[in-house]
DOTORFI-795525 format. One record per residue (C-alpha): residue in one letter; chain; x, y, z. Coordinates in Angstrom, 2 decimals, always signed. Example, Ala and Ser with C-alpha at 12.3 -4.5 7.8 and 13.67 -1.06 7.14 Angstrom:
<rs>
<r type="a" mol="A" u="+12.30" v="-4.50" w="+7.80"/>
<r type="s" mol="A" u="+13.67" v="-1.06" w="+7.14"/>
</rs>
This chain:
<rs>
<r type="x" mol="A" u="-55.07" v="-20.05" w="+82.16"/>
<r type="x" mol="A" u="-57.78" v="-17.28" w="+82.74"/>
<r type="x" mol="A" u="-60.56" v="-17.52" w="+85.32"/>
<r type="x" mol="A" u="-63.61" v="-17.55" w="+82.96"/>
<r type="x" mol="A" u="-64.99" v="-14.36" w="+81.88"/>
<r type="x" mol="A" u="-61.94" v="-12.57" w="+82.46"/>
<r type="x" mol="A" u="-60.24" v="-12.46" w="+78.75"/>
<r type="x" mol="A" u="-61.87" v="-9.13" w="+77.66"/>
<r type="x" mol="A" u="-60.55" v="-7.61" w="+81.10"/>
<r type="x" mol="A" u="-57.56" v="-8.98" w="+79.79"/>
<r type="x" mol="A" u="-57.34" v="-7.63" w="+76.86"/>
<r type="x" mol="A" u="-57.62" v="-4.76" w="+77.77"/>
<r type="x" mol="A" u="-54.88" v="-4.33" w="+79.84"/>
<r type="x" mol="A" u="-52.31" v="-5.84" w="+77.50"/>
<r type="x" mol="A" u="-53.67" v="-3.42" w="+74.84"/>
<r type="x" mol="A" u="-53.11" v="-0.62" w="+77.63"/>
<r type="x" mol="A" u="-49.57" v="-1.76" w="+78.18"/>
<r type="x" mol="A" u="-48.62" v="-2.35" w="+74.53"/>
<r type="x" mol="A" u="-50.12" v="+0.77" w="+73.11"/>
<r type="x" mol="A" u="-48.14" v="+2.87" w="+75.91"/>
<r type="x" mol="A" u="-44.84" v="+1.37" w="+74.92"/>
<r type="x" mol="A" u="-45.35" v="+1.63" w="+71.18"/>
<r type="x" mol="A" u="-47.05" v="+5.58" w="+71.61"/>
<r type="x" mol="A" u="-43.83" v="+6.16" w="+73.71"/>
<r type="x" mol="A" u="-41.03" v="+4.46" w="+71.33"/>
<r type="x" mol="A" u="-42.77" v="+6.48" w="+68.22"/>
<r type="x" mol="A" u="-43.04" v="+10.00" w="+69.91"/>
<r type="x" mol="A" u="-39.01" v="+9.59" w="+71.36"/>
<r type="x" mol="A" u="-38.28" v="+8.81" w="+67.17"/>
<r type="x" mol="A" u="-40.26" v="+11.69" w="+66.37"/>
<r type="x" mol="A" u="-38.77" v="+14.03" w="+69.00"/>
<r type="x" mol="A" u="-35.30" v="+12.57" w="+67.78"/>
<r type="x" mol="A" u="-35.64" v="+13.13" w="+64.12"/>
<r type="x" mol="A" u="-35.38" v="+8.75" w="+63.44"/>
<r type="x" mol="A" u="-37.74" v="+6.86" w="+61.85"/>
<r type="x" mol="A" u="-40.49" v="+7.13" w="+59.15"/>
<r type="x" mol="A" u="-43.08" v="+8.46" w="+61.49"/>
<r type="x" mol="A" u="-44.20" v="+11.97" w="+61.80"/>
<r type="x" mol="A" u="-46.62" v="+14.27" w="+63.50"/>
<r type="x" mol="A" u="-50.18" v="+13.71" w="+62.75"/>
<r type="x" mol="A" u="-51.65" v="+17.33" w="+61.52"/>
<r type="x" mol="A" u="-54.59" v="+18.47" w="+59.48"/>
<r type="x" mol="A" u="-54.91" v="+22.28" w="+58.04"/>
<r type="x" mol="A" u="-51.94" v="+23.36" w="+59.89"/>
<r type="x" mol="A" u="-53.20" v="+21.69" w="+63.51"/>
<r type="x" mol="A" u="-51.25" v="+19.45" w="+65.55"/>
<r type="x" mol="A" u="-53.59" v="+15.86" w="+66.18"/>
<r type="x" mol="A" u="-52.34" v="+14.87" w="+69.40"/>
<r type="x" mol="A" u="-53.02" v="+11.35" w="+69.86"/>
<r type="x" mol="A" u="-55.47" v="+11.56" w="+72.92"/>
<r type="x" mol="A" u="-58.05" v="+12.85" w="+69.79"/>
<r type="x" mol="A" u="-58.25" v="+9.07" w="+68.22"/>
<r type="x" mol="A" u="-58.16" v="+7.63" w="+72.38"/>
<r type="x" mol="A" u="-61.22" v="+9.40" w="+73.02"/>
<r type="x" mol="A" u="-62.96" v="+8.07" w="+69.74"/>
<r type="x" mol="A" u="-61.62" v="+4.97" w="+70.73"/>
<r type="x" mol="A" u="-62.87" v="+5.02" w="+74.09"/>
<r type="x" mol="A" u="-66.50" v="+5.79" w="+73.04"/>
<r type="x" mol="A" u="-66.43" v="+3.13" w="+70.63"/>
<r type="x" mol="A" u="-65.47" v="+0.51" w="+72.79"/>
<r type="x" mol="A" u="-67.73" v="+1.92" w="+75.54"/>
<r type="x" mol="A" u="-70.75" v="+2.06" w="+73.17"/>
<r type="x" mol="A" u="-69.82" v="-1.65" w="+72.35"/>
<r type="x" mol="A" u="-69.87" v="-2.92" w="+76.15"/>
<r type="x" mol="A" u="-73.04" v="-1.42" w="+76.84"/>
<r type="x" mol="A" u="-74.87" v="-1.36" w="+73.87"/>
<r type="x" mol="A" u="-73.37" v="-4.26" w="+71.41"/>
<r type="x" mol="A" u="-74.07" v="-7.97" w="+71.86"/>
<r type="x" mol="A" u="-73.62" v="-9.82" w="+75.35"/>
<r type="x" mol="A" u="-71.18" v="-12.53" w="+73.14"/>
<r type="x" mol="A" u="-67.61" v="-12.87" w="+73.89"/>
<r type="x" mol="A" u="-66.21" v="-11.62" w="+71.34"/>
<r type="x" mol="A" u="-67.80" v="-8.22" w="+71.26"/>
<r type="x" mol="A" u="-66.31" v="-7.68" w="+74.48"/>
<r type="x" mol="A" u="-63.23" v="-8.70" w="+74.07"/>
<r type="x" mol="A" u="-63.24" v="-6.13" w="+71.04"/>
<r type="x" mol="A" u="-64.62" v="-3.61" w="+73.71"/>
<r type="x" mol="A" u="-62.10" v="-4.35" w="+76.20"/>
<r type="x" mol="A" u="-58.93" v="-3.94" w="+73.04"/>
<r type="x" mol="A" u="-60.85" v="-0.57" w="+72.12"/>
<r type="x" mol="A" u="-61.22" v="+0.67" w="+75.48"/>
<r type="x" mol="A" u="-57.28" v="-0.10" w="+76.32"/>
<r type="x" mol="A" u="-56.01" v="+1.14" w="+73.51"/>
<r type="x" mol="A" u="-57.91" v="+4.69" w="+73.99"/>
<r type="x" mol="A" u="-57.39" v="+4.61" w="+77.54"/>
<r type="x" mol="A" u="-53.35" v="+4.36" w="+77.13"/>
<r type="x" mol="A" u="-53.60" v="+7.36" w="+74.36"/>
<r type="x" mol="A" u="-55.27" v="+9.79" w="+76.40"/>
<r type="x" mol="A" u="-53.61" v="+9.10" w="+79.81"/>
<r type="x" mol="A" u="-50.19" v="+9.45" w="+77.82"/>
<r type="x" mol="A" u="-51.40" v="+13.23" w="+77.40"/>
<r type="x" mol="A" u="-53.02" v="+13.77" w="+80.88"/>
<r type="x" mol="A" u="-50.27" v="+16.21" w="+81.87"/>
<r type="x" mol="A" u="-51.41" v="+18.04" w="+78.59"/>
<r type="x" mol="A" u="-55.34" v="+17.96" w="+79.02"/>
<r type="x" mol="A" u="-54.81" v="+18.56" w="+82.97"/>
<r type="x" mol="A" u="-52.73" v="+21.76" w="+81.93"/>
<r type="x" mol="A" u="-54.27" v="+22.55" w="+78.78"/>
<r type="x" mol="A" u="-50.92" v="+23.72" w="+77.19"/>
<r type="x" mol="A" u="-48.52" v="+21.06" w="+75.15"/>
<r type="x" mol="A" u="-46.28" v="+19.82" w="+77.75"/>
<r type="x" mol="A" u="-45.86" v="+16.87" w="+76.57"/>
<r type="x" mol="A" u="-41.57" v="+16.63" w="+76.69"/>
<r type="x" mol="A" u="-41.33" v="+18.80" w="+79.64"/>
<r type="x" mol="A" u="-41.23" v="+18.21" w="+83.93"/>
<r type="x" mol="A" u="-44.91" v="+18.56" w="+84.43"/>
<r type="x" mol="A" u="-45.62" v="+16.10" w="+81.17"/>
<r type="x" mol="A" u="-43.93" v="+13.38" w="+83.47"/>
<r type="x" mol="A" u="-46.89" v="+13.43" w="+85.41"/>
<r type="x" mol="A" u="-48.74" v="+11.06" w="+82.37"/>
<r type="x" mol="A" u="-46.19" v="+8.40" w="+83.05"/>
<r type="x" mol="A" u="-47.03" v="+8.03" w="+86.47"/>
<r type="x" mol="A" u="-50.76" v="+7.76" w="+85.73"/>
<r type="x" mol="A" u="-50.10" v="+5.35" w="+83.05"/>
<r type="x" mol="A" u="-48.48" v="+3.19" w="+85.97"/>
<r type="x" mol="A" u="-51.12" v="+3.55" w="+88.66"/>
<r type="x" mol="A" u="-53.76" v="+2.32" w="+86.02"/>
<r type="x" mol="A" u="-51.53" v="-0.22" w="+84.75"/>
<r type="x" mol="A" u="-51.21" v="-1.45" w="+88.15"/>
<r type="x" mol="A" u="-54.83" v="-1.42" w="+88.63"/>
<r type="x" mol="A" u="-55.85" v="-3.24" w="+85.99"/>
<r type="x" mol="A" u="-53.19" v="-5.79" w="+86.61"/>
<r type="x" mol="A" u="-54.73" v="-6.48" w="+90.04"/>
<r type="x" mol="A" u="-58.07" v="-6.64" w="+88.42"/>
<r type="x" mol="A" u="-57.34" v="-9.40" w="+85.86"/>
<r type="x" mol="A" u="-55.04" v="-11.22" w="+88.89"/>
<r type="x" mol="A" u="-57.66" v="-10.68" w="+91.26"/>
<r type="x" mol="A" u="-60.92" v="-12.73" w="+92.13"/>
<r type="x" mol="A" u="-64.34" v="-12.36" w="+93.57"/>
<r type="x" mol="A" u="-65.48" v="-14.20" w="+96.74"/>
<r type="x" mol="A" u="-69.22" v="-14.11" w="+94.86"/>
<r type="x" mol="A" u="-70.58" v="-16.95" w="+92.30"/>
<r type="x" mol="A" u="-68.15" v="-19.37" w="+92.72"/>
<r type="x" mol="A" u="-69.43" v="-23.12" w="+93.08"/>
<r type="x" mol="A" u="-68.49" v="-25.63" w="+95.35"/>
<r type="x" mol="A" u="-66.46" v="-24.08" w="+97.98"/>
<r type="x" mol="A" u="-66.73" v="-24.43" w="+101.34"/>
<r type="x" mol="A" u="-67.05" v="-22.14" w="+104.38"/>
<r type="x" mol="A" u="-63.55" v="-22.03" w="+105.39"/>
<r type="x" mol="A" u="-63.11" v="-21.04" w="+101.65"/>
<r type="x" mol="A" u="-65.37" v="-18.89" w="+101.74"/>
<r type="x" mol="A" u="-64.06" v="-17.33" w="+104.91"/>
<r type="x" mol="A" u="-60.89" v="-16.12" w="+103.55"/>
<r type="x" mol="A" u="-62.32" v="-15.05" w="+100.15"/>
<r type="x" mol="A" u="-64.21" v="-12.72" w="+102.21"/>
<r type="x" mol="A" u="-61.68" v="-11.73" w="+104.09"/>
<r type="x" mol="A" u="-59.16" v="-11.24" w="+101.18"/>
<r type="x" mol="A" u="-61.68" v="-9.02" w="+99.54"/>
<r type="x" mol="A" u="-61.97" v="-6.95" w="+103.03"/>
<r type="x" mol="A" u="-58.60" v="-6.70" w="+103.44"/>
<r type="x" mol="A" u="-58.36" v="-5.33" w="+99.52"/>
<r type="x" mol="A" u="-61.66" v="-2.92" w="+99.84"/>
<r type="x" mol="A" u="-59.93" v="-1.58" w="+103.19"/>
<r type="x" mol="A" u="-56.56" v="-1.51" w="+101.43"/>
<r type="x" mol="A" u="-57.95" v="+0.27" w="+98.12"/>
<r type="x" mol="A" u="-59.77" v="+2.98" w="+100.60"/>
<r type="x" mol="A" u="-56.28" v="+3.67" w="+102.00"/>
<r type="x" mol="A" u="-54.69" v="+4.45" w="+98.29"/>
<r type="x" mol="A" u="-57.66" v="+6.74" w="+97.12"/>
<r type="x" mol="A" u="-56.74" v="+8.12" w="+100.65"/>
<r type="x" mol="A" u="-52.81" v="+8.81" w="+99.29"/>
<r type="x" mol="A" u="-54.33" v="+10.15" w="+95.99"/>
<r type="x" mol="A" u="-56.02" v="+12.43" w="+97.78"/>
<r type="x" mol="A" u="-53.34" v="+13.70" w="+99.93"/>
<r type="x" mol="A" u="-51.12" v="+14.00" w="+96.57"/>
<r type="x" mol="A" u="-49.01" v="+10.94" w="+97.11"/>
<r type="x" mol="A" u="-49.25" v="+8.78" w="+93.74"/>
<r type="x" mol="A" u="-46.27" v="+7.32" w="+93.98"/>
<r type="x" mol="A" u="-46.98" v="+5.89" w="+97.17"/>
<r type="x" mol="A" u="-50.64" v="+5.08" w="+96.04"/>
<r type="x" mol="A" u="-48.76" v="+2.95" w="+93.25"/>
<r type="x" mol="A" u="-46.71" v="+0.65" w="+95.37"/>
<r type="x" mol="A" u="-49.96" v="+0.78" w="+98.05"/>
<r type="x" mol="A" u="-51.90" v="-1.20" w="+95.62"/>
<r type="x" mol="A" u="-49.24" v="-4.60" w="+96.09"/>
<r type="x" mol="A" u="-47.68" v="-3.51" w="+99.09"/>
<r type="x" mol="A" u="-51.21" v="-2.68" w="+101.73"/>
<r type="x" mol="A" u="-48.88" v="-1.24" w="+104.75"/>
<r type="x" mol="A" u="-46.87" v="+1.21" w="+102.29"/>
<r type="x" mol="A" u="-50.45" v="+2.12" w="+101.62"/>
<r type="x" mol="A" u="-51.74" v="+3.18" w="+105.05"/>
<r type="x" mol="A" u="-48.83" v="+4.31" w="+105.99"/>
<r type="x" mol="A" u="-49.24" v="+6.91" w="+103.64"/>
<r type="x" mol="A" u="-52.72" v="+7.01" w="+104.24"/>
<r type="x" mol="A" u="-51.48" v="+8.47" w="+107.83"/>
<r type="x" mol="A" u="-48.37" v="+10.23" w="+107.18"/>
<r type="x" mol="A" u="-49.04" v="+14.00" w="+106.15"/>
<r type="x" mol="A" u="-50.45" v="+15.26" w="+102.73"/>
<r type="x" mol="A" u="-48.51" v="+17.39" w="+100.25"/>
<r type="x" mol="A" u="-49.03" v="+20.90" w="+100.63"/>
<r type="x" mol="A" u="-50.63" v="+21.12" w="+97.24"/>
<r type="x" mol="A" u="-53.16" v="+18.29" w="+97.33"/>
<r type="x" mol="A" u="-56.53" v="+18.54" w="+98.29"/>
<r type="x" mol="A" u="-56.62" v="+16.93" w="+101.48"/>
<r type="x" mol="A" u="-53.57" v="+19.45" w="+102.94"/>
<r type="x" mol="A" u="-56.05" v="+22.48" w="+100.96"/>
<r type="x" mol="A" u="-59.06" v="+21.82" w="+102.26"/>
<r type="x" mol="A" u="-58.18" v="+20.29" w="+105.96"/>
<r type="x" mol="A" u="-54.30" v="+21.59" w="+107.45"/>
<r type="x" mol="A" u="-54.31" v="+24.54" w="+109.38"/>
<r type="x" mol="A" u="-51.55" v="+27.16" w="+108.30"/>
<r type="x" mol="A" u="-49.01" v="+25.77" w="+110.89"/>
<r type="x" mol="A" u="-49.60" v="+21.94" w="+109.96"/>
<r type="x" mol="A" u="-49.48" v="+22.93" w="+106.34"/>
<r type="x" mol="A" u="-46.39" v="+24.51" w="+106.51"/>
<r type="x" mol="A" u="-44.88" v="+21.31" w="+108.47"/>
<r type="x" mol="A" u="-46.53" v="+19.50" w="+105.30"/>
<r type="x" mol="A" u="-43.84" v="+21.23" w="+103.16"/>
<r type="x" mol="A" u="-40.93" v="+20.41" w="+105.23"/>
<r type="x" mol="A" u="-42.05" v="+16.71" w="+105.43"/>
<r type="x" mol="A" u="-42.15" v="+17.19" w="+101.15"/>
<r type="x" mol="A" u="-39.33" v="+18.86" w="+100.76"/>
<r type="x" mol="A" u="-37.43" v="+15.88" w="+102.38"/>
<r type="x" mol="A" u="-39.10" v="+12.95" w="+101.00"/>
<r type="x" mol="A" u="-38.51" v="+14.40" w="+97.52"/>
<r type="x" mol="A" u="-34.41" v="+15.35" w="+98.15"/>
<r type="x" mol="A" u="-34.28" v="+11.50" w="+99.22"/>
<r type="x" mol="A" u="-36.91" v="+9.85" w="+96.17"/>
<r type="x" mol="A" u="-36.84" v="+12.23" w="+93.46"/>
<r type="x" mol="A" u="-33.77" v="+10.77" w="+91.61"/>
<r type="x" mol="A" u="-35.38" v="+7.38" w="+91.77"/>
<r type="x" mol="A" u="-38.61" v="+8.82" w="+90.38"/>
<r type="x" mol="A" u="-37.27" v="+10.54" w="+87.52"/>
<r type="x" mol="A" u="-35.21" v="+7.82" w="+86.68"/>
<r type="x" mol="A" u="-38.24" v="+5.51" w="+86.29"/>
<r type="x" mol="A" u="-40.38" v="+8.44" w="+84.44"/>
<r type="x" mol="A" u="-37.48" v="+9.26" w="+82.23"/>
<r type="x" mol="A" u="-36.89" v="+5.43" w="+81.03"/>
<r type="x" mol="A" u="-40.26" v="+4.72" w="+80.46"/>
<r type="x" mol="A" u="-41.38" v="+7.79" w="+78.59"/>
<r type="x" mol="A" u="-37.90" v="+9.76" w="+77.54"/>
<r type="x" mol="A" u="-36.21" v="+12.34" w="+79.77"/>
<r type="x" mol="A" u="-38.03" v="+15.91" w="+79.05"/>
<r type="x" mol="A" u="-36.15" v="+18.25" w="+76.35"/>
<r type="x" mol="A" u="-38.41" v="+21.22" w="+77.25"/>
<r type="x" mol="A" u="-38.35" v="+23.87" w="+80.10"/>
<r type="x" mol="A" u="-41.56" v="+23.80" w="+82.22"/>
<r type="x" mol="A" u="-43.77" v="+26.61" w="+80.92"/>
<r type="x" mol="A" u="-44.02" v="+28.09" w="+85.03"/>
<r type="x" mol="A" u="-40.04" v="+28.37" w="+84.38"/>
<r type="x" mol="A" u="-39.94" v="+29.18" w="+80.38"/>
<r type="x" mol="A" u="-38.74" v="+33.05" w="+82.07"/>
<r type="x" mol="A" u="-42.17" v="+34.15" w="+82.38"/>
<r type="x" mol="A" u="-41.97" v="+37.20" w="+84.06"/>
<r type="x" mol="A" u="-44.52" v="+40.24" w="+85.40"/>
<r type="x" mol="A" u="-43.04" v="+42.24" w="+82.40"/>
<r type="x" mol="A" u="-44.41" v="+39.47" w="+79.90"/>
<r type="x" mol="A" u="-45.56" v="+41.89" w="+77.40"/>
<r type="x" mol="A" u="-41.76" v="+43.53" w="+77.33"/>
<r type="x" mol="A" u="-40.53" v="+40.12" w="+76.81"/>
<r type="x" mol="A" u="-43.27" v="+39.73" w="+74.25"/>
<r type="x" mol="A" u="-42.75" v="+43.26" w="+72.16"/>
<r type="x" mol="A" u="-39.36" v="+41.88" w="+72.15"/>
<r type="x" mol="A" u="-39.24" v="+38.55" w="+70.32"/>
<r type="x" mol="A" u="-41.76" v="+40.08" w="+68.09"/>
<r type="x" mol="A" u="-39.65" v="+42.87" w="+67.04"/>
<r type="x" mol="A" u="-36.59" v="+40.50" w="+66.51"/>
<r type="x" mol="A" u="-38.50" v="+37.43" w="+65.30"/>
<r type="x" mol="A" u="-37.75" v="+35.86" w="+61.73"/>
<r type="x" mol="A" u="-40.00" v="+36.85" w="+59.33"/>
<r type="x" mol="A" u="-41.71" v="+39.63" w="+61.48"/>
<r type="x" mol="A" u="-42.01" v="+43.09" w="+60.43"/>
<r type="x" mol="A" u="-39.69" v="+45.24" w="+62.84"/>
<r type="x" mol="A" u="-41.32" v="+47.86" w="+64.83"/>
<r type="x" mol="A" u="-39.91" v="+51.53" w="+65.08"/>
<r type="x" mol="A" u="-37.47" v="+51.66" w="+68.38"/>
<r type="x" mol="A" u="-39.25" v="+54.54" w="+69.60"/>
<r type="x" mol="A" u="-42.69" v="+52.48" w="+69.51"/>
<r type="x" mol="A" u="-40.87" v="+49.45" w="+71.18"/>
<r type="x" mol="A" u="-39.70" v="+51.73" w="+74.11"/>
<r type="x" mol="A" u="-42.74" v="+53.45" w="+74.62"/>
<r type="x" mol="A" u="-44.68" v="+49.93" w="+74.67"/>
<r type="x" mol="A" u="-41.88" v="+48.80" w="+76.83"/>
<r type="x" mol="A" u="-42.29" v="+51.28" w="+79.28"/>
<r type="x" mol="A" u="-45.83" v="+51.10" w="+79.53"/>
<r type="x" mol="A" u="-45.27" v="+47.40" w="+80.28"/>
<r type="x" mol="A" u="-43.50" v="+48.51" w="+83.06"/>
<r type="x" mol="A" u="-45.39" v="+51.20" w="+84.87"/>
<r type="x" mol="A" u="-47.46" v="+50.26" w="+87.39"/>
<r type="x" mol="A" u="-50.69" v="+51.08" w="+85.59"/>
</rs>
């Protein structure tokens, strides 16, 4: 049992849920070589799903505001709008760093948004409003208002932790309140924009100490989670792919030796290679 009006909300979050797990279990089988499914492309480009989750997500928007005020429109807005929600979080590593990192470190970061609006909308549909509700009386009343206080005050302290860089902790803030202000109060992470924008150089570089222990004691437990619910990464992160300051070296290089490449004279490759070196 639903309180009434809620089944679209609903809805949507089980068709959040449901389309991360079965995005997740298709990519691992396409990553792993298993299964009849294969990468979506069309005149040699890669689809990534988060294409159809944005068409998705204006459809079902369009619906909501635009389509008839009758239940079962917007339950169909709310399956719409969960469905392309979960596809284009899944890739918010990629659209945040516009390059395909998608089974590396820094793609890990989609799981953990998945979560935090997983968790979000499972407070929502669990929730309830201390407004239009019939027959109550004060002392009812009381505590709905003070519930909903409690949450407002305990949802400014998370978008507080967000701020300062802390998701994880903004996750469990949202059913545990006092992991949430703790957090709220403890120091930011030296690259979030709270620490950017408000530490000084000496409490920013306390900041990183602070970080560099929390994530020697939590990091194992973190990537454990991210790596069972959306596959441990197979690819190098592309900060650590062995950029280097001599990229165009590197780069005359594997084009020179690259299948299917036209080799270049030795003499051209040095001179390019030492002009990739000089200072100028």
């Amino acid at each position: 049992m639903i309180a009434a009006g809620k089944l679209p909300l609903m809805l949507c979050f089980l068709a959040f849920v449901i389309t991360f797990l079965v995005t997740r279990t298709i990519t691992r089988m396409i990553r792993d070589g298993r299964g009849p499914f294969r990468n979506v492309t069309a005149g040699g480009t890669h689809i990534h799903h988060a294409v159809p989750g944005i068409i998705l997500l204006m459809i079902g928007a369009f619906t909501a505001i635009g389509g008839p005020y009758a239940l079962g429109w917007r339950s169909f807005a709310g399956v719409t709008v969960g469905i392309g929600m979960s596809l284009v979080l899944d890739e918010f590593a990629l659209i945040l760093h516009l390059q395909d990192v998608y089974w590396s470190g820094e793609g890990q970061l989609s799981v953990q948004m998945v979560s935090l609006v997983a968790a979000c909308l499972g407070l929502a549909v669990c929730g309830f409003s201390p407004f239009g509700v019939k027959d109550i009386d004060t002392i009812q009343l009381s505590l709905r208002l003070t519930a909903s206080a409690a949450l407002i005050g305990d949802g400014v302290f998370v978008l507080i932790c967000i701020l300062k860089g802390k998701y994880r902790t903004a996750l469990f803030g949202l059913f545990l309140p006092p992991v949430g202000w703790i957090g709220a109060v403890r120091l930011a992470r030296p690259t979030s924009v709270w620490a950017r924008h408000r530490y000084s150089q000496k409490r920013l570089e306390r900041a990183k100490r602070r970080t560099a222990d929390f994530d020697r004691r939590w990091d194992p437990v973190q990537t454990f989670w991210d790596n069972l619910a959306g596959g441990k990464p197979s690819q190098p992160n592309p900060a650590s792919s062995g950029s280097s300051p001599s990229g165009p070296t590197v780069t005359v290089s594997q084009a020179a030796s690259g299948p299917g490449t036209p080799d270049l004279a030795g003499e051209d490759v040095r001179k390019l290679s030492g002009r990739a070196r000089s200072p100028g």
